[in-house]
C-alpha positions as a LaTeX table, in Angstrom:
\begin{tabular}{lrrr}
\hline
Residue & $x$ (\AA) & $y$ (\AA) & $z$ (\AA) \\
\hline
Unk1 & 135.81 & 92.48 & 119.22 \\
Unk2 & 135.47 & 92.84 & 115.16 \\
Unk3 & 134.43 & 89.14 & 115.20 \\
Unk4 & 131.20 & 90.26 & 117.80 \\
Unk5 & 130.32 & 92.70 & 115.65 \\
Unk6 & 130.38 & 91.00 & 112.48 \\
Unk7 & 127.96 & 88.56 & 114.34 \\
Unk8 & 125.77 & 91.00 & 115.56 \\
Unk9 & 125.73 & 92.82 & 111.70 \\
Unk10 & 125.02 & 89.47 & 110.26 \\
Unk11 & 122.48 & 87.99 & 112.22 \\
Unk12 & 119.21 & 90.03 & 111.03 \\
Unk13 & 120.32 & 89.59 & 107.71 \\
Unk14 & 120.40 & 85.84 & 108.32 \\
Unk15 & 116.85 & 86.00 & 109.94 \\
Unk16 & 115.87 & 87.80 & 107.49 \\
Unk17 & 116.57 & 85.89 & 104.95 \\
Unk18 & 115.40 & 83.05 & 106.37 \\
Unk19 & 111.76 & 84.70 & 107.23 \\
Unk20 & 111.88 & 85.19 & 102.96 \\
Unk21 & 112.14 & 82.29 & 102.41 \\
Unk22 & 110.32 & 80.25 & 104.71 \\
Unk23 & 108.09 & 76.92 & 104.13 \\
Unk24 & 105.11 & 78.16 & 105.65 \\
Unk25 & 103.87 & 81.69 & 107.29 \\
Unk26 & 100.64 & 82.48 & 109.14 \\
Unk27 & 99.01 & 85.95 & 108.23 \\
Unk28 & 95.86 & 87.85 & 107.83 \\
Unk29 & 93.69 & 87.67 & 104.83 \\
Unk30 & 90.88 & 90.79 & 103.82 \\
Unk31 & 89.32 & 92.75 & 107.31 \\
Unk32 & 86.65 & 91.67 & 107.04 \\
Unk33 & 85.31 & 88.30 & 108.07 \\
Unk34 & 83.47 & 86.27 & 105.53 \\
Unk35 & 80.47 & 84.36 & 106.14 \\
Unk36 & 79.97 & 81.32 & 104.63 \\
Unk37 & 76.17 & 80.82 & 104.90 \\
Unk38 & 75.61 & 83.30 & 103.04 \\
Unk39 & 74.03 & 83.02 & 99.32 \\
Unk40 & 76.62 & 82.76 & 96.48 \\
Unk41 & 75.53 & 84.71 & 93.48 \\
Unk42 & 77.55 & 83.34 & 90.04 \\
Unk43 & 77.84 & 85.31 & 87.15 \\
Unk44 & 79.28 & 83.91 & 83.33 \\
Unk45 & 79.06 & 83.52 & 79.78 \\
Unk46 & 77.77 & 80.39 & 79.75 \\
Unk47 & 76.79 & 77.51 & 81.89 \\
Unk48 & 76.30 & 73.77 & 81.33 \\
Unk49 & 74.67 & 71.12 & 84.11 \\
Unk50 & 74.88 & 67.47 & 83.91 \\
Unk51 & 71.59 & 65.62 & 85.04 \\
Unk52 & 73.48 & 62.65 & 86.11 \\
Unk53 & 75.53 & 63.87 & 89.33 \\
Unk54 & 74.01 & 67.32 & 89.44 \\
Unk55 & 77.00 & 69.54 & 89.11 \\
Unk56 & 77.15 & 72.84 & 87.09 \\
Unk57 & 80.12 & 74.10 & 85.62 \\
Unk58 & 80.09 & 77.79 & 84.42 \\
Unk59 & 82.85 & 79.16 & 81.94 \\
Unk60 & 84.05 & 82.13 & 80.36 \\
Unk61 & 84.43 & 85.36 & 82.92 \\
Unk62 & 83.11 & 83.79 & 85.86 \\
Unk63 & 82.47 & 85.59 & 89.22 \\
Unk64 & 81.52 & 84.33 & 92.32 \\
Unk65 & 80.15 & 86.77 & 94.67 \\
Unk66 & 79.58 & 85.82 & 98.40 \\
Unk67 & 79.12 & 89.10 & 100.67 \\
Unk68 & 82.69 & 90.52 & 100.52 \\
Unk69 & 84.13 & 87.88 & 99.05 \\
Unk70 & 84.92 & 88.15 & 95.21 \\
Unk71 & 86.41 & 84.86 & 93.40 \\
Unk72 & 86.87 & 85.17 & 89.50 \\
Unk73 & 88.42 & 82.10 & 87.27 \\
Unk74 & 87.89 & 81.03 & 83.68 \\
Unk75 & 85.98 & 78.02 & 85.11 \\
Unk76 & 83.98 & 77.21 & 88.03 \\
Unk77 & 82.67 & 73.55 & 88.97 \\
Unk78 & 79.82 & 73.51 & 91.33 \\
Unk79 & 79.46 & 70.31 & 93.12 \\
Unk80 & 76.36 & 70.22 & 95.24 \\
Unk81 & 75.78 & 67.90 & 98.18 \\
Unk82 & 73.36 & 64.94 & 98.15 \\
Unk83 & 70.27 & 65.38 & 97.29 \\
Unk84 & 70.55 & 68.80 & 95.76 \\
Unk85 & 70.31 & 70.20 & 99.60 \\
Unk86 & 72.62 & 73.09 & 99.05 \\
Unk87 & 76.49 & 73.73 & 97.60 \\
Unk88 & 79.06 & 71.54 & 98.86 \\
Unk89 & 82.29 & 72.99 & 96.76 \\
Unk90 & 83.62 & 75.12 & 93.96 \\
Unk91 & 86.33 & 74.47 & 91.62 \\
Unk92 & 88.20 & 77.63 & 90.13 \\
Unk93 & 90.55 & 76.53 & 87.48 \\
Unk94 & 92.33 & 79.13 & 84.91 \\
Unk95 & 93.44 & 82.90 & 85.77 \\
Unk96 & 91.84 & 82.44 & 89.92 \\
Unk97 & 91.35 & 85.34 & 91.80 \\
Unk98 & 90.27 & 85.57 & 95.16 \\
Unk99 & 89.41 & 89.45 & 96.59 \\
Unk100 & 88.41 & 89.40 & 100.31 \\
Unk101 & 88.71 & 93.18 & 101.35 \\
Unk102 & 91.33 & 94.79 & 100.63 \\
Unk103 & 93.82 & 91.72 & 99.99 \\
Unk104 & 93.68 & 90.30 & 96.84 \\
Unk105 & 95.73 & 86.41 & 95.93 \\
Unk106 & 95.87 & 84.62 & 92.37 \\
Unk107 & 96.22 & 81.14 & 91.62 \\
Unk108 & 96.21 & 78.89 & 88.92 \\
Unk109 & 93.32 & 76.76 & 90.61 \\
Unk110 & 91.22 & 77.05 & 93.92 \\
Unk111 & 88.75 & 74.74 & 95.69 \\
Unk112 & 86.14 & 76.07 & 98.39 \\
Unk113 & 84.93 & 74.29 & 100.74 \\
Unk114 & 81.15 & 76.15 & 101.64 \\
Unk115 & 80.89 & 74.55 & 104.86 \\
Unk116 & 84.15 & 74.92 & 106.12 \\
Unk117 & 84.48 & 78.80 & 105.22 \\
Unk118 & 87.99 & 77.43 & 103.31 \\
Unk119 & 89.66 & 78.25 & 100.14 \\
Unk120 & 92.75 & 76.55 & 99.31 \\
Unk121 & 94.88 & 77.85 & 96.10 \\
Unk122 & 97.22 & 75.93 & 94.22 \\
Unk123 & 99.94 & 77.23 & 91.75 \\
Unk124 & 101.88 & 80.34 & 91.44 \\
Unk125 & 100.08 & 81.78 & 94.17 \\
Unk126 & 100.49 & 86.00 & 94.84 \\
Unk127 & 99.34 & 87.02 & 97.60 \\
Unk128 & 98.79 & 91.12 & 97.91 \\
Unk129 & 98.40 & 93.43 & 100.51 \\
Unk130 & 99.02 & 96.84 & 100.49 \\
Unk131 & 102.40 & 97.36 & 99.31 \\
Unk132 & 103.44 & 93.96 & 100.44 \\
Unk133 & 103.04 & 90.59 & 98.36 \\
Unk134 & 104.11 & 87.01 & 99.21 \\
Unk135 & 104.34 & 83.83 & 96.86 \\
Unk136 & 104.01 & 80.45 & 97.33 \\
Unk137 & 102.94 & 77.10 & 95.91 \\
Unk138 & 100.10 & 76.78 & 98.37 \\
Unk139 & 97.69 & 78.90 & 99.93 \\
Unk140 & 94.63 & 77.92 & 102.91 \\
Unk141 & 92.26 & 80.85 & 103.52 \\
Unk142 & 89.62 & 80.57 & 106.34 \\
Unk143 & 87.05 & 83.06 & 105.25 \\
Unk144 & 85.02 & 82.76 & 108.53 \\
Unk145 & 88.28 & 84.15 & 110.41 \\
Unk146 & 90.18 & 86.00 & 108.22 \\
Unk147 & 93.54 & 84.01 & 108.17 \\
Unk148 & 95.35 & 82.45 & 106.05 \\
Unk149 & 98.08 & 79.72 & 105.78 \\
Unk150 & 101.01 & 80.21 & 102.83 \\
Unk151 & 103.42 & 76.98 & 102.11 \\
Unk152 & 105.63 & 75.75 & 99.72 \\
Unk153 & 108.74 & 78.03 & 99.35 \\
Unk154 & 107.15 & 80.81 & 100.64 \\
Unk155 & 108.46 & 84.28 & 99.30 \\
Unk156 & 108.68 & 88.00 & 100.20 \\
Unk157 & 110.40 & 90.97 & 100.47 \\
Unk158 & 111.30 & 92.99 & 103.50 \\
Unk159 & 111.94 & 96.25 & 103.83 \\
Unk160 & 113.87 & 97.19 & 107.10 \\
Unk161 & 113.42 & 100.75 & 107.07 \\
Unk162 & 109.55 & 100.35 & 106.25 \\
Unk163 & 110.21 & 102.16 & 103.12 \\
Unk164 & 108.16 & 101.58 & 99.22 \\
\hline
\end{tabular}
């Protein structure tokens, strides 16, 4: 009988352990949905475009503003789709921040896809929400549905009794 119980005291805390430290997890990223035709307004201190392929790259404080969506880095590469017929990607590199609602992730670098409504963060990535916050070495937001996909020695803490 003591072994059963042991068994039945361990196993959440082996689940739980295990749901820590997973290799990938599924969740929800900001309430509201984003929507990726929208204009992107880009703030910064200064801004430099090459003639030759067309791409811009703004540095120094830049912010990236796309109806709810807020992305900040040191440096942002804008590469625009042939013929100049709208924005194809951006390339946040240095300090990234990414602020969809109220969840909130860093990164040391981000590329997203305008199209494709995706942002996918590379490096030391935090996610936060609410009280919560995961890590991992990779992160794949879809703006246009509010999800996102964490992997790479994925990280949290849980809380059984719900508690701060």
């Amino acid at each position: 009988m003591s072994y059963f119980r042991a068994l039945i005291v361990c196993l959440p805390l082996v689940l739980i352990s295990g749901i820590a430290s997973a290799q990938s997890a599924s969740i929800a990223f900001g309430t509201i949905k984003g929507d990726p035709s929208l204009p992107v307004e880009v703030t910064a201190d200064t801004l430099e475009v090459n003639q030759i392929d067309g791409s811009a790259q703004f540095e120094g404080n830049v912010l990236v503003i796309q109806g709810v969506m807020r992305l900040s880095a040191d440096k942002v590469l804008v590469s625009y789709k042939p013929e100049q017929k709208g924005i194809e990607q951006l390339e946040a590199i240095g300090n990234v921040i990414l602020v969809n609602g109220p969840d909130a992730a860093e990164a040391e670098h981000a590329e997203y896809s305008i199209d494709s409504g995706t942002v996918v963060m590379t490096g030391n990535v935090l996610l936060s929400q609410g009280n919560s916050t995961l890590t991992s070495t990779r992160m794949v937001v879809n703006l246009s549905d509010g999800t996102a996909q964490m992997s790479g020695r994925v990280k949290t803490i849980l809380n059984p009794d719900g508690g701060n």
